[in-house]
C-alpha positions in Angstrom: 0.0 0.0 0.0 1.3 3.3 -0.8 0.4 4.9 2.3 1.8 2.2 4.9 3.7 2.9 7.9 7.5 2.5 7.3 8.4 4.3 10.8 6.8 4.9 14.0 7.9 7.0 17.3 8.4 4.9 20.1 6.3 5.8 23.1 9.7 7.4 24.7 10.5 9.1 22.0 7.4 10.8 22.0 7.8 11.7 25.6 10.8 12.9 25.3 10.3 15.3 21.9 10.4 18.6 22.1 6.9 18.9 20.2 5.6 16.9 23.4 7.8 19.2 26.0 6.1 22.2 23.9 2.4 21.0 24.1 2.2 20.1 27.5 3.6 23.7 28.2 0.8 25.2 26.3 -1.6 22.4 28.5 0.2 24.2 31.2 -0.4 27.6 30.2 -3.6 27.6 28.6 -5.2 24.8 30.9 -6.0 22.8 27.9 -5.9 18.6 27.7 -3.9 18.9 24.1 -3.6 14.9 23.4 -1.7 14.9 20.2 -0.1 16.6 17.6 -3.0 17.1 15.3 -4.8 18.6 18.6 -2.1 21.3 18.9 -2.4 22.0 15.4 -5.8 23.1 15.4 -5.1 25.1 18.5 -2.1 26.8 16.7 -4.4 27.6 13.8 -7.0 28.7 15.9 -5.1 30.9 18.5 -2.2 31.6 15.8 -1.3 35.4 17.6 -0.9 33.0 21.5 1.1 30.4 19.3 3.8 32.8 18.3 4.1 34.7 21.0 4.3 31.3 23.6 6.8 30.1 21.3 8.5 33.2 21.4 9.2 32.4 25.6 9.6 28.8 25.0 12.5 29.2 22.6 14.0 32.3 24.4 14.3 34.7 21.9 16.8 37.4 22.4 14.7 40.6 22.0 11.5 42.9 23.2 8.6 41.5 21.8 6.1 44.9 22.4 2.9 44.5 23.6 0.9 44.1 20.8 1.5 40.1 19.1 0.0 41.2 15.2 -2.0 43.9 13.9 -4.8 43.3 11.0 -4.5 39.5 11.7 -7.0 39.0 8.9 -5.3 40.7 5.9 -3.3 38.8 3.2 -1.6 40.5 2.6 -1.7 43.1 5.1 -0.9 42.1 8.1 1.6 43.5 10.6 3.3 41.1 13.0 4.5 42.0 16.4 4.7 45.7 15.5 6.3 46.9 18.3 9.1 44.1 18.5 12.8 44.6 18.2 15.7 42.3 17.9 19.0 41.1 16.1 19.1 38.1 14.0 22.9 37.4 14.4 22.4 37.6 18.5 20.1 35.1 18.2 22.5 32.7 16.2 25.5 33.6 18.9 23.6 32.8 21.8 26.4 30.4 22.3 29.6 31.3 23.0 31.5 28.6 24.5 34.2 25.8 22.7 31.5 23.1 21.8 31.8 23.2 17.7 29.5 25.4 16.0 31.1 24.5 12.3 32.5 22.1 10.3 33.7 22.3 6.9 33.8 19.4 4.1 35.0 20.6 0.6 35.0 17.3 -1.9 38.8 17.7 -2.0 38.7 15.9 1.7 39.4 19.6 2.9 38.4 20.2 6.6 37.8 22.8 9.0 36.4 23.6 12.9 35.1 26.5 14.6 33.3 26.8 17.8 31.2 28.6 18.9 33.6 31.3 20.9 35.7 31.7 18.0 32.9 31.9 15.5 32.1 34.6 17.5 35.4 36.7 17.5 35.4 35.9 13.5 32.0 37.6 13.1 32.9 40.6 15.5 36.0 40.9 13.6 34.4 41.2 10.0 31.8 43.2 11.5 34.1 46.2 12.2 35.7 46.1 9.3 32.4 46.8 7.6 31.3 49.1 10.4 34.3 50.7 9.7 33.6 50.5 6.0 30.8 52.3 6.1 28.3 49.5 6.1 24.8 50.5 7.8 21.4 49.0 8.6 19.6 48.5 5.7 22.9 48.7 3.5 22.7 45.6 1.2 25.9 42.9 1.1 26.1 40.3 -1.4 27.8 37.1 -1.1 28.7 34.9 -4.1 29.8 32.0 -2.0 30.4 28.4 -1.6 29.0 26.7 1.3 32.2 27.3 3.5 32.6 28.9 6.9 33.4 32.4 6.0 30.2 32.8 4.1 28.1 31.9 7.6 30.9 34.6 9.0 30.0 36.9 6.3 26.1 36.8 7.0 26.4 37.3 10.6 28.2 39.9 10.7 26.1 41.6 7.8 22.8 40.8 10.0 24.8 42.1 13.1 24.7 45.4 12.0 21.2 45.3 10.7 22.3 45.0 6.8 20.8 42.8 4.9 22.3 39.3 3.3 21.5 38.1 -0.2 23.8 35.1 -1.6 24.3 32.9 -4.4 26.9 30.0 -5.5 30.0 30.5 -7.3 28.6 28.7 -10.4 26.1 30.8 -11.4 26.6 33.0 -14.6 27.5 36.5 -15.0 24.3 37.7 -16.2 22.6 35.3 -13.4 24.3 36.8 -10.9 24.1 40.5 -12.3 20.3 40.1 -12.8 20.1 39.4 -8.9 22.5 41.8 -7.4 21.7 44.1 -9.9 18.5 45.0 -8.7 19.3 45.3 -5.2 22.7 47.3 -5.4 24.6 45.8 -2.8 27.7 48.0 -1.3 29.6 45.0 -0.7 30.4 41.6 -2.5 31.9 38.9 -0.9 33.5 36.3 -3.2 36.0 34.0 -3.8 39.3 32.8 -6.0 38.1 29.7 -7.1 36.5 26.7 -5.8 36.3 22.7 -6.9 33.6 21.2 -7.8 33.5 17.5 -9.4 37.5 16.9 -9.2 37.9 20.1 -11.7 39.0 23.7 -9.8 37.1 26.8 -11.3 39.3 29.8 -11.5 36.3 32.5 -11.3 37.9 35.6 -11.0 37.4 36.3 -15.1 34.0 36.2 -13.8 34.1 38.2 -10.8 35.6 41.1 -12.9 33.1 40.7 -15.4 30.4 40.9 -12.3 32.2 44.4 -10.6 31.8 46.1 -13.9 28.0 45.5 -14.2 27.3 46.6 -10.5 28.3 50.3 -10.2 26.6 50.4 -6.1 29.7 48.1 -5.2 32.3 50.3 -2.8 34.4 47.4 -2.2 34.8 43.7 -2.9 36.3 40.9 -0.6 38.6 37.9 -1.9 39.0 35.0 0.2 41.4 32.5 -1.1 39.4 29.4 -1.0 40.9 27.4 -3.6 44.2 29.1 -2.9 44.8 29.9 -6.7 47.5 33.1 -5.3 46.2 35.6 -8.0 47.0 39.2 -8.0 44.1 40.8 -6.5 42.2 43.3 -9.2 41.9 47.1 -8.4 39.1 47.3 -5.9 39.5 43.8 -4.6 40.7 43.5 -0.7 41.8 40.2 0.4 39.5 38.9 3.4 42.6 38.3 5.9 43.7 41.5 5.5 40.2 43.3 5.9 39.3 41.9 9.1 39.8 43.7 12.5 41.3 41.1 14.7 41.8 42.9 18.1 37.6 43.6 17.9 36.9 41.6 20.8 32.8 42.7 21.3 30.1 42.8 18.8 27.7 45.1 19.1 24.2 43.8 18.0 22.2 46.5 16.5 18.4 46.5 17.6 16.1 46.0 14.7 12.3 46.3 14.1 11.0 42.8 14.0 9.9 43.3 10.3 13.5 45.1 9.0 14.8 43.2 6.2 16.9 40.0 6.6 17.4 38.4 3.6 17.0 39.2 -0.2 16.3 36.0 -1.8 15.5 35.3 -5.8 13.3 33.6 -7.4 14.7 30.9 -10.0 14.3 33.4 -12.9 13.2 30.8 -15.3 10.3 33.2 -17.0 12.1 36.1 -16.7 14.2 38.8 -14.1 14.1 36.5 -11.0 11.8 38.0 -8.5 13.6 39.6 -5.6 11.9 38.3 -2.0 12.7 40.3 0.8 12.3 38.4 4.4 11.5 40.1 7.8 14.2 39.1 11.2 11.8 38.6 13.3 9.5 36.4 10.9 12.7 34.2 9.8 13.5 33.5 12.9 10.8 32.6 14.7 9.7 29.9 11.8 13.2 28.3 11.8 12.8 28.1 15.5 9.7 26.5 15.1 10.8 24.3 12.0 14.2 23.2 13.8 13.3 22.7 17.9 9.8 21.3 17.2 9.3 19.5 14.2 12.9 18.4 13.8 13.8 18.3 17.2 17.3 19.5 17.3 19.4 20.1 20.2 22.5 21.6 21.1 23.9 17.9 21.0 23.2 17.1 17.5 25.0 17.0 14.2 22.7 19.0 11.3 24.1 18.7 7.8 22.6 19.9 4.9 23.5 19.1 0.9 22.8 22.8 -0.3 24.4 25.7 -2.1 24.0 29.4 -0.7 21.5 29.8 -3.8 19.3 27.7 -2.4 17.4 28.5 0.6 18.0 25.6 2.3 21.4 27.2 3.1 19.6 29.8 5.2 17.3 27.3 6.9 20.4 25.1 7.9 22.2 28.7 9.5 19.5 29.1 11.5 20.5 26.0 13.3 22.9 27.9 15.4 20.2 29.3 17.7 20.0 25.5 18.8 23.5 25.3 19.5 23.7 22.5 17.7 27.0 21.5 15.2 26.4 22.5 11.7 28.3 20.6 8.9 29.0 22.2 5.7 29.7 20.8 2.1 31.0 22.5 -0.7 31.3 20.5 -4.5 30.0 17.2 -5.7 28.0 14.7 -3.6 29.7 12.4 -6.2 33.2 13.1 -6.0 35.6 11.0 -5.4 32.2 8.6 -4.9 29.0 8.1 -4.0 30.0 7.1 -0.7 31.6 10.4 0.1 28.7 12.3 2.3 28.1 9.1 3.9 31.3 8.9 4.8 31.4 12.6 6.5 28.3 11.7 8.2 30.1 8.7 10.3 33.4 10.6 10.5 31.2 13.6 11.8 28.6 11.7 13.6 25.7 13.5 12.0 22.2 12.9 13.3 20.2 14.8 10.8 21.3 14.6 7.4 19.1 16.8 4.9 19.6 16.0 1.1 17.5 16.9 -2.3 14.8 14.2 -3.6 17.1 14.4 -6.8 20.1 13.1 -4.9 18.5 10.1 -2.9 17.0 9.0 -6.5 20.5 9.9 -8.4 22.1 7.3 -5.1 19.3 4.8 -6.0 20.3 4.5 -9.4 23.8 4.2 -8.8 22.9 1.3 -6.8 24.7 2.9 -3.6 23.4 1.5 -0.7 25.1 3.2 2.2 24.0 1.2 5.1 26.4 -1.7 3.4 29.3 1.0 3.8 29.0 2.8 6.6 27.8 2.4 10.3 25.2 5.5 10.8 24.5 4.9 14.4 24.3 8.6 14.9 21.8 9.1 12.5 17.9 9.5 13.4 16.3 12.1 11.1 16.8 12.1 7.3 15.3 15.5 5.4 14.7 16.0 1.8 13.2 18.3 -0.3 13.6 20.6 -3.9 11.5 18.1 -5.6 8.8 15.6 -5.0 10.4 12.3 -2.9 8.4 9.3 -4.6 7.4 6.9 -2.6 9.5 4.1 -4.5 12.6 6.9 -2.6 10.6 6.0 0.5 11.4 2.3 0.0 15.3 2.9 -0.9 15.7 4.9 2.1 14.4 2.6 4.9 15.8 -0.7 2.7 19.5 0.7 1.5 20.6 3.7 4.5 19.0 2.9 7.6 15.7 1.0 8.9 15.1 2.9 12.2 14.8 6.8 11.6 12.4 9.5 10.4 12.3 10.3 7.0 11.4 13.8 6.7 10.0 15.0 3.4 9.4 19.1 3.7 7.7 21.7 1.6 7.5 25.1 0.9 10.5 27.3 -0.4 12.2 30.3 -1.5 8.9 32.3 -1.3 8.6 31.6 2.8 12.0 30.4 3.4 10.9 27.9 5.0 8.0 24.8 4.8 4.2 24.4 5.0 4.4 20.7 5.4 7.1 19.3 7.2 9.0 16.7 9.7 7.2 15.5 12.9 9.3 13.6 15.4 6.1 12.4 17.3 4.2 11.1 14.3 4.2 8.3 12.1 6.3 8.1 8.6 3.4 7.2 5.9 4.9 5.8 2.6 5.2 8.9 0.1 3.9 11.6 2.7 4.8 14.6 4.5 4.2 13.7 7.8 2.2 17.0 8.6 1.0 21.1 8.3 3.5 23.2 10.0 2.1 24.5 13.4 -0.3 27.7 13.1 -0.4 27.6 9.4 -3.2 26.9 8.4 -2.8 25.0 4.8 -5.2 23.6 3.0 -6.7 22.2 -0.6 -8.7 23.9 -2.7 -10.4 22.1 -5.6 -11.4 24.6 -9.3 -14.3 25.7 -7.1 -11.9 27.1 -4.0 -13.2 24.5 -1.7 -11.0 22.9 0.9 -11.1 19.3 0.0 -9.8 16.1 1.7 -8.5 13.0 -0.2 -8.6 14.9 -3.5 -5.8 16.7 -5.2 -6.0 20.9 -5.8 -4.4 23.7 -5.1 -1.8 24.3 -1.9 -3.4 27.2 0.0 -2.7 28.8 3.4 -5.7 30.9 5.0 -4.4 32.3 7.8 -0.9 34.9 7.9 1.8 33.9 9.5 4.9 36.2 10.5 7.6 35.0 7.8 5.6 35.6 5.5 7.4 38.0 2.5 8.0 41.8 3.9 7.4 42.1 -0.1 9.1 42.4 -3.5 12.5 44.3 -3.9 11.7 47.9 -5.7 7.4 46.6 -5.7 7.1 49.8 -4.0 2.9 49.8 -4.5 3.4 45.9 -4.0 1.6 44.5 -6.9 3.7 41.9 -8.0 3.7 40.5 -4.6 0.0 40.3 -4.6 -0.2 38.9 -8.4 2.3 36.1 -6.9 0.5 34.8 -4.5 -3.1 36.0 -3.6 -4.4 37.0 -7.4 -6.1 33.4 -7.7 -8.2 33.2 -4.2 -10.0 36.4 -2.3 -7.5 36.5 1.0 -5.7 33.7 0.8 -1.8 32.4 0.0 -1.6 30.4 -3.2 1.1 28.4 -3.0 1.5 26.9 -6.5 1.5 23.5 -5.4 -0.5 20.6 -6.8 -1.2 18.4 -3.7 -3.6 16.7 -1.6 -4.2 16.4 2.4 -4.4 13.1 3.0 -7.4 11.2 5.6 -4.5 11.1 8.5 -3.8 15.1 7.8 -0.3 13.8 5.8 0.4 16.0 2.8 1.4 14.7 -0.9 2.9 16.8 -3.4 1.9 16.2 -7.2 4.6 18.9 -8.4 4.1 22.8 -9.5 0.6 24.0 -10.5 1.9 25.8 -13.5 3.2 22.7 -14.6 0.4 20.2 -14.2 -0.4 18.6 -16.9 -3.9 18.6 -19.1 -4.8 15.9 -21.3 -8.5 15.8 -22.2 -9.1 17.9 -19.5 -8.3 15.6 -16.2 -5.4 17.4 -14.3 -2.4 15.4 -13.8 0.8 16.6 -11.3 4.2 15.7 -13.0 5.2 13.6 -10.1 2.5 11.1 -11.0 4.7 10.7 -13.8 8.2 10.8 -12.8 7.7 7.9 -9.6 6.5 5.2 -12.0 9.6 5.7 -14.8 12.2 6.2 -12.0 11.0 2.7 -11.8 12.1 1.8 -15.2 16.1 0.7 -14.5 16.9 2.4 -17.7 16.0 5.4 -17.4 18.0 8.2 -15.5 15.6 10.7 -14.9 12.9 12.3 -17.3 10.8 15.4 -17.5 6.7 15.7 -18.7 5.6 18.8 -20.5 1.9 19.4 -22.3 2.1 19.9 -26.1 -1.2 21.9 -27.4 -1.8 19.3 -30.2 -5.7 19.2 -32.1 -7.8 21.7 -29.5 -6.5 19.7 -26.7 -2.9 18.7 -24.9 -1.4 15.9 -25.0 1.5 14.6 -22.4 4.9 14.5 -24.1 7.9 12.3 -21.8 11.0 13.3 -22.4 13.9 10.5 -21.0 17.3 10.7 -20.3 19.1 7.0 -20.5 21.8 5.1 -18.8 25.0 5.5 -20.7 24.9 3.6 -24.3 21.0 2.8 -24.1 19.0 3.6 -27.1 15.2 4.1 -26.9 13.8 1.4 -29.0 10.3 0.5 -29.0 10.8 -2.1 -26.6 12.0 0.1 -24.1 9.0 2.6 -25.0 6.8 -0.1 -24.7 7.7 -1.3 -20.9 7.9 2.9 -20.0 4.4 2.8 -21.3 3.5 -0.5 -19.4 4.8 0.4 -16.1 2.5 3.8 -16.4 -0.3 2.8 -17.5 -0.2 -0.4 -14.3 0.4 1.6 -11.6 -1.0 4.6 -12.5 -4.0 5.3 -15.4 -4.2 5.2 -19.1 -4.7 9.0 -18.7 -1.2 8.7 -17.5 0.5 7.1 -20.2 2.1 10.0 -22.4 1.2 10.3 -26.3 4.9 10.5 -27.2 8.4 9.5 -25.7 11.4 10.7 -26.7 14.9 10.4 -25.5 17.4 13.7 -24.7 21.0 13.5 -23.7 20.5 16.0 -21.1 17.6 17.6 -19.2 17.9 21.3 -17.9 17.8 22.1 -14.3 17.9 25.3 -12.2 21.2 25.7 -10.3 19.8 24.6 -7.1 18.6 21.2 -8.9 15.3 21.7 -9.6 14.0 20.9 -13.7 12.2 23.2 -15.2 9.3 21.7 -16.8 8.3 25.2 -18.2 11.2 26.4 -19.8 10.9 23.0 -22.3 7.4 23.6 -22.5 8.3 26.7 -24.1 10.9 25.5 -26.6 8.9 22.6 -27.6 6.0 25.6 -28.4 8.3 27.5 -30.4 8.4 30.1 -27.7 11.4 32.3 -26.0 13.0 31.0 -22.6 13.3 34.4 -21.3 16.1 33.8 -18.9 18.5 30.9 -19.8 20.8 32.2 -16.8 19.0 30.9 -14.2 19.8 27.6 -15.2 23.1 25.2 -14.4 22.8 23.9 -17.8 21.1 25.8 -20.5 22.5 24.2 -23.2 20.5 21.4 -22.7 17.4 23.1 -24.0 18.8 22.4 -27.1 18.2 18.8 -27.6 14.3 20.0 -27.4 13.9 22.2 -30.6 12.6 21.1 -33.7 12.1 17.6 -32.5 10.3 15.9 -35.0 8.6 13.7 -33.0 6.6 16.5 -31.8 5.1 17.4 -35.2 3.3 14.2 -36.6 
């Protein structure tokens, strides 16, 4: 059955959950007999301005909260969270201050790096003067084109310190990619890097970064850190990180913020044009990741959290936030496939991570490499596996608890770049279902909605959230009358955040994710989500991966599959035949696509994602308006003129 149980809490476990210590506080404070976790979601939901402001005590946030919890609860968007609040991100993070680790570093070379938590500390206050002394202010923009290393968590926290605001992306976007993000918000500082390694190969990028400076006239000053060591002569203009810091600043001075102040400055993938610049509040952040990391992942100060991510990716900014737990954070920079697959698995016994967070894309790129780590490697530390970007099948499900490890939680999670954070998520006192998040994040209140704007059980529609929450986006970058934030997300339904997510509540309140709205498919009418697709071919041992777009074709649509095979396959009419077979068995005929065609590549955005529309587009004859934002446009290539498509 697709919705069995493949893990379950034990009973002291449960007890001993933070989600459990956190409920009966609420019993405890609200004289309420709260039973279980879907009980204190209702409550949340229900008494969503109590929620945040108990969680606000129970997680100890640094700061003045102000009297008043959220004004104009009732307006999406509209809505002003705890108005009167002030507080600093980056004292939050530096709670801790003592020599337990805070980081450790992994590059793919086998490169490796500590820092606790004092001396993460004197590294921050140390940058921070320097920019201080630079000039850099609250509400002054820094950007960061970074690999996932130690001085880029340095680099935000000092920027937050002072009440500046933080926007980042990896070393491997493009010029224009990068100029199209940065552009728009001109930052006075970048902070960027020689070279770095990625796949056994070291990119020299400072070509690049010279190209970047010229296009971004705001920029005062940019830092250089050596971080593959490549001992250029720094450009005009350039200032090498060592030599910028002030060492001998031994106190960092936190600068209070309004609880609303911009944070962060994160993009959208850019795929249909300039990405979209979302700007998220302190205060909001904050309190979510607390929320995300003490309660529904229940981290503690002595666990290991590890993330597979890049700084363009959001999750990068989710892991960070574990340092208000105290907890250890491991970073990765380059290939999770170099030297080998057993690489990550390896850092996680040699580290002795506990939560390991990884894309749906990599599990399913492991599976068909036929890695199966728990043969390798020991993982007694581990208890909590996360994954998100894209839809986890539940054939990844099977994988997971058959080739890593039997006894832990796998944690799908949902949301993104538009929240920074999830809407369905982790639960450490429920059940694992087969091919289901295990829940709706406390006090957001997410629903379905069917073509009539219903909220529907047991049926696939539309990801919705009715209530506001505080992390929601402050708004768009330079959206000064803040239309294109309300086109994004509230056009569709009166009052209400539309996710774009195709999904479906499930009858034990689990969540399934069918893929992007704007990229469900239409044949005849019947709506299908792309992950439909994609779980029953992964189960073809042929194919690598493979992306479904809608042709128009006769008044209608018709589903076309595009494959990508193992090395040296051909797609014969065998091999269509069992594709076909394997659809149409465990899924429908409406399934089954009308053509299947084979590509030697499929484009992705840089943070992993594919990018149903942007094929959609080239198979329609259309312009990909921004081929930048993706880590391999040439692929879009092998979908022109196909011929396949025209009879």
């Amino acid at each position: 059955m697709s919705n069995s149980v493949m893990w379950q809490p034990t009973a002291e476990q449960i007890e001993q959950a933070r989600m459990t210590d956190f409920m009966r506080t609420i019993n405890r404070q609200q004289q309420l007999q709260l039973a279980s976790y879907h009980d204190l979601h209702a409550w949340s939901v229900a008494h969503s301005p109590t929620f945040w402001r108990s969680l606000w005590d129970y997680c100890d946030v640094i700061g003045e909260p102000g009297e008043i919890i959220v004004k104009d609860a009732d307006k999406l968007p509209g809505a002003s969270w705890f108005p009167q609040a002030t507080l600093n991100f980056a004292e939050n993070l530096l709670r801790y201050r003592d020599d337990r680790t805070a980081l450790t570093f992994r590059g793919e070379n086998g490169s490796r790096q500590q820092l606790s938590y004092a001396q993460l500390y004197h590294r921050v206050a140390a940058l921070a003067a320097a920019m201080r002394k630079d000039g850099i202010v609250a509400g002054d923009r820094v950007a960061g084109m970074m690999p996932n290393c130690i001085e880029t968590v340095v680099a935000m926290l000092a920027t937050t310190s002072i009440g500046a605001v933080w926007s980042s992306c990896s070393p491997d976007f493009g010029v224009q990619g990068v100029v199209d993000r940065f552009g728009q918000i001109t930052p006075k500082l970048l902070i960027t890097i020689d070279g770095y390694f990625y796949n056994g190969k070291t990119i020299d990028i400072h070509e690049k970064v010279a190209a970047i400076r010229e296009q971004l006239p705001s920029l005062q000053r940019t830092l250089v850190i050596p971080f593959a060591e490549l001992n250029q002569t720094l450009a005009p203009g350039c200032d090498a990180w060592d030599d910028y810091l002030i060492e001998d600043a031994n106190t960092l001075h936190f600068e209070p913020m309004p609880f609303n102040a911009p944070l962060y400055i994160m993009f959208s993938s850019g795929t249909t044009g300039v990405p979209k610049c979302i700007v998220h509040g302190i205060g909001g952040t904050l309190l979510q990741h607390l929320k995300e990391h003490a309660l529904h992942t229940d981290i503690r100060r002595d666990d290991v959290f590890f993330y597979f991510t890049t700084c363009g990716w959001m999750m990068w900014n989710w892991l960070v936030s574990g340092l208000a737990q105290g907890a250890t954070l491991v970073l990765f920079d380059g290939s999770p496939f170099a030297p080998s697959p057993a690489y990550l698995w390896q850092v996680a016994d040699e580290e002795g991570i506990t939560v390991f967070g990884t894309s749906a894309k990599y599990l399913s790129a492991l599976e068909k490499a036929g890695y199966q780590p728990k043969q390798q490697h020991s993982l007694t530390q581990l208890r909590t596996i996360l994954t998100t970007g894209s839809v986890l099948a539940p054939e990844n499900f099977d994988y997971v608890y058959r080739d890593i490890k039997a006894d832990l939680c796998l944690s799908s999670i949902s949301g993104g770049t538009d929240i920074v954070s999830c809407f369905a998520l982790g639960n450490p006192i429920l059940p694992v279902y087969r091919g289901e998040l295990q829940c709706r994040g406390l006090a957001l209140d997410v629903q379905v909605f069917n073509e009539q704007g219903n909220p529907v059980t047991g049926e696939k529609g539309e990801l919705v959230c009715l209530n506001s929450f505080p992390c929601m986006p402050i708004g768009f970058w330079n959206d000064n009358q803040g239309e294109r934030y309300f086109n994004a997300y509230f056009a569709r339904f009166n009052q209400v955040w539309a996710h774009g997510d195709y999904a479906e509540i499930t009858q034990h309140q689990g969540v399934i994710i069918y893929g992007r709205s704007d990229a469900v498919l239409n044949p005849g009418g019947v709506r299908i989500g792309t992950a439909e697709i994609y779980r029953q071919v992964e189960k073809v041992e042929a194919v690598l991966e493979s992306i479904a777009v809608g042709q128009r074709w006769q008044d209608d649509e018709r589903v076309v599959l595009f494959v990508r095979l193992r090395d040296g396959l051909q797609l014969n009419d065998a091999l269509q035949q069992q594709i076909r077979q394997t659809i149409r068995t465990h899924a429908t005929p409406r399934h089954v696509p009308a053509i299947i065609a084979q590509v030697a590549d499929i484009p992705r955005t840089i943070s992993g994602k594919i990018v149903e529309l942007a094929v959609r587009q080239v198979i329609h004859n259309e312009p990909v308006k921004n081929t930048d934002a993706l880590a391999n446009p040439d692929a879009l290539q092998y979908f022109v003129n196909r011929p396949e498509l025209q009879e």
